[in-house]
N, C-alpha and C positions, 0 to 999 in steps of 0.2 A: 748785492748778491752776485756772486760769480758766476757765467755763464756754466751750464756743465759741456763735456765732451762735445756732445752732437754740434751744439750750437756754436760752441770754440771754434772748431771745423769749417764749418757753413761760414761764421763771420771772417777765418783769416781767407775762405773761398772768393769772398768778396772781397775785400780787402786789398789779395793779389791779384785780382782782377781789375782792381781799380787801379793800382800802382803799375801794372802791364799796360792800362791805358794811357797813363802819366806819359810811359817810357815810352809808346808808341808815339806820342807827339812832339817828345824831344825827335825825332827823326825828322819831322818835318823841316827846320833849315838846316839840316845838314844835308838835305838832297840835292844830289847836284845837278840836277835840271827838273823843266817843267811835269814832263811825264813822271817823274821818281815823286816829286811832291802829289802829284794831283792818286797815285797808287797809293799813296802813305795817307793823304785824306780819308781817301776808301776803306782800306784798313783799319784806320780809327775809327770809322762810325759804325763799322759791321763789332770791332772791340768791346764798346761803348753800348752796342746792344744784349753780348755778350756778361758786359759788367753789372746790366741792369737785370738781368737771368739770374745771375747770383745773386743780389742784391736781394730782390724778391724770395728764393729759395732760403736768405740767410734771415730775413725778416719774418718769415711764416709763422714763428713762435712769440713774435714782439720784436720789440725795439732791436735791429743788428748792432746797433753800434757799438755799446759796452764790447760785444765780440769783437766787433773790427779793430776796437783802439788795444785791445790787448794782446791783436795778433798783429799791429804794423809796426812793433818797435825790431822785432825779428826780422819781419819783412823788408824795412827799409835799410837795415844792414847790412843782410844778402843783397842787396839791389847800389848799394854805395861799394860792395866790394867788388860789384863788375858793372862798375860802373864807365859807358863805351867813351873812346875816345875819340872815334870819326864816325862816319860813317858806313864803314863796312863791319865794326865792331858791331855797333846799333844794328845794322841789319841782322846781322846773324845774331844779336840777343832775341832780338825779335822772331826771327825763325828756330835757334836751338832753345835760348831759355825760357820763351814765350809756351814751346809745348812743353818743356818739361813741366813747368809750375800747372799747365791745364792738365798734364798728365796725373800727376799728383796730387790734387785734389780730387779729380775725377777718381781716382781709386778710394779714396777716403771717401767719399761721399758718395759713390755708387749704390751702397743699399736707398737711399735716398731717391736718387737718381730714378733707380728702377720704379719707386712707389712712386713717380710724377701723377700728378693728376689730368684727365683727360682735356682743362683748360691752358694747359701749360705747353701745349705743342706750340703755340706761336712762340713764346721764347725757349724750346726745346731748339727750334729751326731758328733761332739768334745763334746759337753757338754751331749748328751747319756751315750759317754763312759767314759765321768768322772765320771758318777752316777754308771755307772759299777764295775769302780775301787774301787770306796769311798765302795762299800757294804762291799770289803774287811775288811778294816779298822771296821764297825760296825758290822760285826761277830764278831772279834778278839775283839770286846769289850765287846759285850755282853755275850760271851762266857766269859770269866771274869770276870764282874759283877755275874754272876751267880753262879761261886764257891766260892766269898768273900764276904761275907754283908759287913767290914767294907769296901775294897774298893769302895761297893754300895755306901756304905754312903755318902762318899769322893767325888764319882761323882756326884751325886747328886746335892750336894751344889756347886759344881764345875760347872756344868751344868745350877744352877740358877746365878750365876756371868755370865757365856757368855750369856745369854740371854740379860740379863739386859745390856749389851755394845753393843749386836743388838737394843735394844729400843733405846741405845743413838745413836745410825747413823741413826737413823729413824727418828728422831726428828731431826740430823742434816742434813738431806737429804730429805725428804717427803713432807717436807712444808703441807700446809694445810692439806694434806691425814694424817698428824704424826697419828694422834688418830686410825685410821682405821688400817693404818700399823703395830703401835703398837699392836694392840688386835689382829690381824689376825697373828704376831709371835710369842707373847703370848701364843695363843690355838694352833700352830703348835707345837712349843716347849715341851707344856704341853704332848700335845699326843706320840710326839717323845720318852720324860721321861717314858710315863706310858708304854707303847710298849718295852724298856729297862726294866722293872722292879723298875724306881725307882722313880718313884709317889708317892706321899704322904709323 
């Protein structure tokens, strides 16, 4: 039996949560010193608390998984196509296309969201402290973007390629919302860039 809508949702919620975990531990040897790894451990475990938040919210109805296996042939498509090549690629996936995919869920799943049950504020407060961690990660990039215009550059266009693989799970996932979804990451996106320094 095929999952319906709600449940679709919730498992590919997980799903990219799990494969945003993945991607966050590819970073770990590309870091190029002790402090950049031991931030990138941190980040993964507060991710990893995050993934098991979904995990649970996609489970509530029974088994997630049917969901998850039919929302990650999508998912790991989008994720092969920007796929990083060093390490400042990887970081900014992780800081730009990291929140687009939380963003985009979190809109889908917000009616959800809001009906949490009063047991759930401990992993409500999993995904607080991943936004805690992830700030890590967008110092250490903006603090580099700022002493290298060409690596601006670099991100930049690198930054308009992940967006454009969040519009495509939006369309693959949104159904009729795609058009609303899309413009509302679009203009988050944009603002995210100009906040970075690398608008325009």
């Amino acid at each position: 039996m095929l999952p319906d809508l709600t449940e679709s949702r919730a498992g590919a919620a997980a799903y990219a949560a799990l494969a945003e975990f993945e991607r966050l531990t590819a970073l770990l040897p590309l870091a190029p010193g002790l402090a950049d790894r031991m931030a990138v451990a941190e980040v993964i475990a507060q991710r990893y608390a995050r993934y098991r938040e979904l995990l649970e919210r996609a489970g509530a109805a029974g088994d997630p998984q049917p969901a998850m296996a039919a929302a990650a042939p999508a998912i790991e498509d989008a994720l092969r196509r920007v796929e990083s090549e060093d390490w400042w690629q990887a970081l900014a996936a992780a800081v730009f296309g990291g929140a687009l995919t939380e963003e985009l869920f979190e809109i889908m799943l917000g009616d959800q969201a809001g009906a949490a049950e009063p047991e759930q504020d401990g992993a409500a407060s999993a995904g607080v402290e991943a936004k805690a961690a992830d700030a890590w990660a967008a110092q250490r990039l903006r603090a580099a973007l700022a002493e290298d215009p060409v690596l601006a550059a670099r991100i930049a266009m690198w930054g308009r390629r992940l967006v454009g693989e969040a519009i495509v799970l939006a369309r693959e996932f949104g159904g009729e919302r795609y058009p609303e979804l899309a413009d509302r990451l679009a203009a988050s996106h944009a603002r995210r860039l100009e906040d970075f320094g690398l608008a325009g």
